[in-house]
C-alpha positions in Angstrom: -18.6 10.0 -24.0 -15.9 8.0 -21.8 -16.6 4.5 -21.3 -17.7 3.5 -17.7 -16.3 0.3 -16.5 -17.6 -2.1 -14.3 -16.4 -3.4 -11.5 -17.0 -6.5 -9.1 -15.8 -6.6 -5.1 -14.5 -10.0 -4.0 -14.8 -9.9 -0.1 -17.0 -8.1 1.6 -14.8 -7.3 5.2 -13.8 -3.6 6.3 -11.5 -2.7 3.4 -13.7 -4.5 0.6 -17.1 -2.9 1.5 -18.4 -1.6 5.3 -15.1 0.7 6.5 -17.7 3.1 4.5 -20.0 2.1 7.3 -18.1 4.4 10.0 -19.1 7.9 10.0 -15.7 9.1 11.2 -13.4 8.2 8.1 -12.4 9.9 5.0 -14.4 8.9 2.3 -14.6 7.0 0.6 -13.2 4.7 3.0 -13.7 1.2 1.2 -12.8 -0.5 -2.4 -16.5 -1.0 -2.9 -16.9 3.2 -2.5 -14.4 4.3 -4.3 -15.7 2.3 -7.3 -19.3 4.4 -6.3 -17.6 7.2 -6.1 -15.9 7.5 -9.4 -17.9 8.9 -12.5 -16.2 6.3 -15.0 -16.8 3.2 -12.6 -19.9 1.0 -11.9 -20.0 -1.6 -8.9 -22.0 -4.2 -10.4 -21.5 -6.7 -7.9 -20.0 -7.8 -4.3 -18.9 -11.7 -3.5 -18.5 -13.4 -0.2 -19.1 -16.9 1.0 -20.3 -15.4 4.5 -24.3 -14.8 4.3 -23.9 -12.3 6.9 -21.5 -10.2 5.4 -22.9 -10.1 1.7 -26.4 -9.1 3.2 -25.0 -6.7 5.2 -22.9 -4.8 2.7 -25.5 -6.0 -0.3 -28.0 -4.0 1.5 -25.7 -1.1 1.7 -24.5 -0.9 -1.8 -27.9 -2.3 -3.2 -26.3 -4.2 -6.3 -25.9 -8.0 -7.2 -24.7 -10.2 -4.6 -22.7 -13.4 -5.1 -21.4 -16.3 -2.3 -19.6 -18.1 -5.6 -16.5 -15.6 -7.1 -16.6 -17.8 -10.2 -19.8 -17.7 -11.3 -19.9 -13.9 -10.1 -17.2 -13.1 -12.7 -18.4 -15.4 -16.0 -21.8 -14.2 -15.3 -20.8 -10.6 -15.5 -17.1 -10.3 -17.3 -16.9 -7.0 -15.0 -14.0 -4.7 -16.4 -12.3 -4.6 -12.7 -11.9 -7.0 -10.3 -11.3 -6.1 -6.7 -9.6 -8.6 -4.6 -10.3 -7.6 -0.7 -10.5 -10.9 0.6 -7.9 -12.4 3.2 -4.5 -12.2 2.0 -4.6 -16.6 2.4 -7.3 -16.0 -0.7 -5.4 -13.7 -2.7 -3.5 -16.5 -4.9 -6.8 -18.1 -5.4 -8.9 -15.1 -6.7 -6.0 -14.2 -8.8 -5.5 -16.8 -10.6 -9.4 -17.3 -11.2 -9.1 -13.5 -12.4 -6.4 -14.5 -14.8 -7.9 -17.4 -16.2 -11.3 -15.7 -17.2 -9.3 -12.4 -18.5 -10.1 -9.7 -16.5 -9.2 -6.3 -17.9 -7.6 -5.3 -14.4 -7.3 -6.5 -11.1 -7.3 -4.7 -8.1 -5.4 -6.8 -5.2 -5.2 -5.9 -2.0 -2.2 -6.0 -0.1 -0.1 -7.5 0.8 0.5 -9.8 -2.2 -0.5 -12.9 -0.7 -0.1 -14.8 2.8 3.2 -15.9 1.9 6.5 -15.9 0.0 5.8 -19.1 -1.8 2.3 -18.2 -2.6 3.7 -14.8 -4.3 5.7 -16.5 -6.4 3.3 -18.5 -7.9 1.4 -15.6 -8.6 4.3 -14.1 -10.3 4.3 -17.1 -12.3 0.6 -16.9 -12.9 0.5 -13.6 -14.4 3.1 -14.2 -17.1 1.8 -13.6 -20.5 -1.4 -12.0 -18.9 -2.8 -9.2 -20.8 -4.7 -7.8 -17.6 -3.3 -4.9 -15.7 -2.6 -5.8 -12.5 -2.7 -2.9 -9.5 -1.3 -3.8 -6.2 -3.2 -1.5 -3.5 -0.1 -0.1 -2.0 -2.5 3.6 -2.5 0.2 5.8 -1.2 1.4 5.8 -4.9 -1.3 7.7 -6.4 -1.5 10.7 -3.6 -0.4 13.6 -4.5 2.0 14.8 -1.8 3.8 11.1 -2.0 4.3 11.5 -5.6 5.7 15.2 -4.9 7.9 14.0 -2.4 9.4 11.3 -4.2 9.9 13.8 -7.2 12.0 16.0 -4.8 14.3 13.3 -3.6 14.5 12.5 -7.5 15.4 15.8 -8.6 18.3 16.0 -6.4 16.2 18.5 -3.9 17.4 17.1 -0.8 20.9 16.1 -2.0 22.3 12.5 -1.5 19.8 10.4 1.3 21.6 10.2 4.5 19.4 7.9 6.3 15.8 7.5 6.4 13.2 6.2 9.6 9.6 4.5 9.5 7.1 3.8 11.6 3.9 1.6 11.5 1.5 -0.1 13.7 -1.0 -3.0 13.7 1.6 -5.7 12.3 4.3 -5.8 9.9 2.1 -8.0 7.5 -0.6 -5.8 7.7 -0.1 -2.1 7.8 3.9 -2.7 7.6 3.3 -4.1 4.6 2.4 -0.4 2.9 5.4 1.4 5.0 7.9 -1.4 3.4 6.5 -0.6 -0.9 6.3 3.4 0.4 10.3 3.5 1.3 10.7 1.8 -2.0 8.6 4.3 -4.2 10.1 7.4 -2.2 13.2 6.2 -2.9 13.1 4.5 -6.4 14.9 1.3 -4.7 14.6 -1.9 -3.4 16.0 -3.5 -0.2 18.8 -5.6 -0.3 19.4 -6.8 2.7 17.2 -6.8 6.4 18.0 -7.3 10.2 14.8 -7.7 12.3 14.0 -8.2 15.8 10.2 -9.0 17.1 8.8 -6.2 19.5 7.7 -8.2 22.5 6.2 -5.6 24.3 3.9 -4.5 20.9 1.9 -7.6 20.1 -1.1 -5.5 18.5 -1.8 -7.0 14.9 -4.6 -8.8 13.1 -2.4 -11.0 11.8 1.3 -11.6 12.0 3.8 -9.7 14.4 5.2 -6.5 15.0 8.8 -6.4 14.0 11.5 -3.6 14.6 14.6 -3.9 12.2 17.0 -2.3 9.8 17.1 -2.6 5.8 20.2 -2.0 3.8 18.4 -0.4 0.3 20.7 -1.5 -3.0 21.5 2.3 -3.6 23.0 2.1 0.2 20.4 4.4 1.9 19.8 2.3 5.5 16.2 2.7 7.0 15.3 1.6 10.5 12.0 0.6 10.4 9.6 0.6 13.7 6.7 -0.5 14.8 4.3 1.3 17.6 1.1 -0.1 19.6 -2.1 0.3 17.3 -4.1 -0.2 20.7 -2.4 3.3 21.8 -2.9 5.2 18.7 -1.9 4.6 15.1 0.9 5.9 13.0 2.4 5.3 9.3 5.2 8.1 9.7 8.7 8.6 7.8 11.7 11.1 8.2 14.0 11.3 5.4 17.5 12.8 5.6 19.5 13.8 2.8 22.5 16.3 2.9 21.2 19.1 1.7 17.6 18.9 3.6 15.2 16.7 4.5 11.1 15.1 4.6 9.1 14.5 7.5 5.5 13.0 6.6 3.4 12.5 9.5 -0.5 11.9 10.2 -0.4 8.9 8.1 0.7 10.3 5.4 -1.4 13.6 5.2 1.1 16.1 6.6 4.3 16.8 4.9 7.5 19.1 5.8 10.4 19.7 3.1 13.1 21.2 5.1 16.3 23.0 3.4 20.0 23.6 5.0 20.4 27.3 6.8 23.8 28.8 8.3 23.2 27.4 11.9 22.2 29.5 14.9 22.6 26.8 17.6 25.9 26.0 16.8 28.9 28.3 15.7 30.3 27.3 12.3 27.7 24.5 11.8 24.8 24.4 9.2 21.1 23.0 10.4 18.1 22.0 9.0 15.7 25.3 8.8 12.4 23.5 11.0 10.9 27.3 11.3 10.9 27.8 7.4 10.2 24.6 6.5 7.0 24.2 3.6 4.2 22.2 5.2 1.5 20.9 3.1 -1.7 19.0 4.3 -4.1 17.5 2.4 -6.6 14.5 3.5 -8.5 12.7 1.0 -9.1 9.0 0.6 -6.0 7.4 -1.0 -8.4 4.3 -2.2 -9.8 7.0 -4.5 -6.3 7.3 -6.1 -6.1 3.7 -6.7 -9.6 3.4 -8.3 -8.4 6.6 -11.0 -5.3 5.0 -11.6 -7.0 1.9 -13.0 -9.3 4.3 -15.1 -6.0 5.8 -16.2 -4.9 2.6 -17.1 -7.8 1.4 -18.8 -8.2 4.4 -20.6 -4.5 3.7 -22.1 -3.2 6.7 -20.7 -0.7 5.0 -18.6 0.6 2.0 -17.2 0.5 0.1 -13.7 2.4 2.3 -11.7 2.0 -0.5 -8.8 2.8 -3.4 -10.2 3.2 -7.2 -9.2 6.2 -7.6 -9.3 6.2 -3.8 -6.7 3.9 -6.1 -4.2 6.6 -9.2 -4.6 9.7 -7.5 -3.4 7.8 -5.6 -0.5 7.1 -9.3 0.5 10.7 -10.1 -0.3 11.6 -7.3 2.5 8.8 -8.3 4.8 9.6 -12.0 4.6 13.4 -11.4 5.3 12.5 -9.3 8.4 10.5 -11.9 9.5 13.2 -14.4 8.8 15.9 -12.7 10.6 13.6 -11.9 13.7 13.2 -15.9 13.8 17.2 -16.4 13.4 17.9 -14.0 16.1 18.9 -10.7 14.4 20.7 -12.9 11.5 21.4 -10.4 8.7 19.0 -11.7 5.9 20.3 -11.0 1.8 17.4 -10.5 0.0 
């Protein structure tokens, strides 16, 4: 018999506990699901200092229910910890997580509210023996792991130049579109030029910033964002010279193209759009996250989205930001 861990749910908003509430999503569609929903994890409790939302989402789940994180987590010593809060909390839970020992923490992203406030949980987590999973999910779905494998392997040649679009706010839904570029193409940015989108101001938090990143490796990504209150989208197109990857439908649908002899221009190659291999698969990405941490538990494996993966998407994100505010300045990173 597998062990079953536990886990406990700090926050009980949309993404912590009650986007399971909506009928129309994937599920399961929340961190306190997903922990429901997996055969070697238990949700022994949910935390929120608002009455309101811990009834409501106590009521759904029907387990323990907590206002105080602290005594929530000495009372229980729950294998997982789940840190859904607002990203202004995250340094706060985290380090309480760290100090009592948690097994693994589950942290929401993005990292933290700020660059400072990542750093010092960077510092915090030195010598930790927890295992720390930043929920930038696109990690653990399959056709994002195949993709990146076939820009590994050498599938689509050397990377040309790459394109991604997100909506609802750079800090928010940006924030996954930023660590995805960096896990499809096993690099980090190294330098950013942003400009805020003054006709797009649809975010919960933050702006919506359109820019370029320079990636160390010398691939160069423009990154753009589109209205969430027209529809949303978390799309990339990847060009390499000898074909290319189009994921669309927030990351559900994927094209690999190859190179044919062309038939719109004499004498020129193109990319073969009629042949190319479409896959589609939806399934809840927070499920990934929640086996991954079972994975990791279990000793099978190790974070494969780490801290230090959350800090340099907020190294990226922060120098867009910066250079929006310096008026296009190219920001080193």
């Amino acid at each position: 018999m597998h062990k079953k861990y536990t886990a406990a749910v700090l926050g009980c908003g949309k993404v912590g506990a009650t986007f399971e509430m909506d009928s129309g999503l994937i599920k399961p569609a929340s961190h306190a699901a997903a922990v429901v929903a997996n055969p070697r994890t238990e949700l022994v409790a949910l935390v929120d200092a608002d009455p309101a939302a811990l009834k409501r989402a106590g009521d759904y789940y029907k387990v323990a229910t907590y206002t105080d994180a602290r005594a929530c987590l000495e009372e229980l010593k729950p294998d997982i910890v789940v840190i859904a809060t607002p990203p202004a909390m995250h340094e706060e839970m985290f380090s309480l997580a760290v100090e009592l020992n948690i097994p693994t923490i589950i942290c929401e992203k993005p990292v933290s509210d700020n660059l400072e406030s990542a750093e010092r949980m960077m510092a915090r987590a030195k010598g930790t023996k927890s295992i720390i999973v930043v929920n930038h999910q696109r990690r653990f779905f399959p056709l994002f792991r195949e993709a990146r494998n076939a820009i590994r392997s050498g599938t689509l040649g050397r990377i040309q130049q790459a394109s991604a679009y997100y909506s609802n706010g750079l800090l928010n839904n940006g924030t996954h579109t930023i660590d995805t570029l960096q896990f499809l193409l096993d690099d980090i940015p190294a330098w950013a030029i942003g400009v805020e989108n003054p006709l797009n101001t649809t975010a919960p938090f933050g702006t919506n910033i359109d820019g370029i990143l320079g990636f160390k490796k010398g691939t160069v990504v423009a990154v753009q964002s589109l209205d969430n209150s027209e529809y949303g989208a978390h799309d990339f197109v990847i060009y390499g010279t000898a074909g290319g990857i189009v994921i669309r439908q927030y990351g559900f649908h994927f094209e690999l193209l190859e190179v044919k002899d062309g038939v719109t221009f004499a004498g020129m190659k193109e990319l073969d759009w009629e042949g190319a291999q479409k896959k589609t698969e939806r399934r809840s990405q927070l499920q990934g996250t929640v086996a991954h941490v079972v994975e990791c538990l279990d000793g099978n494996t190790q974070s494969e989205s780490t801290l230090l993966d959350g800090y340099r998407t907020m190294q990226a994100l922060n120098a867009l930001v910066q250079s929006a505010a310096e008026e296009g300045k190219r920001i080193i990173i």
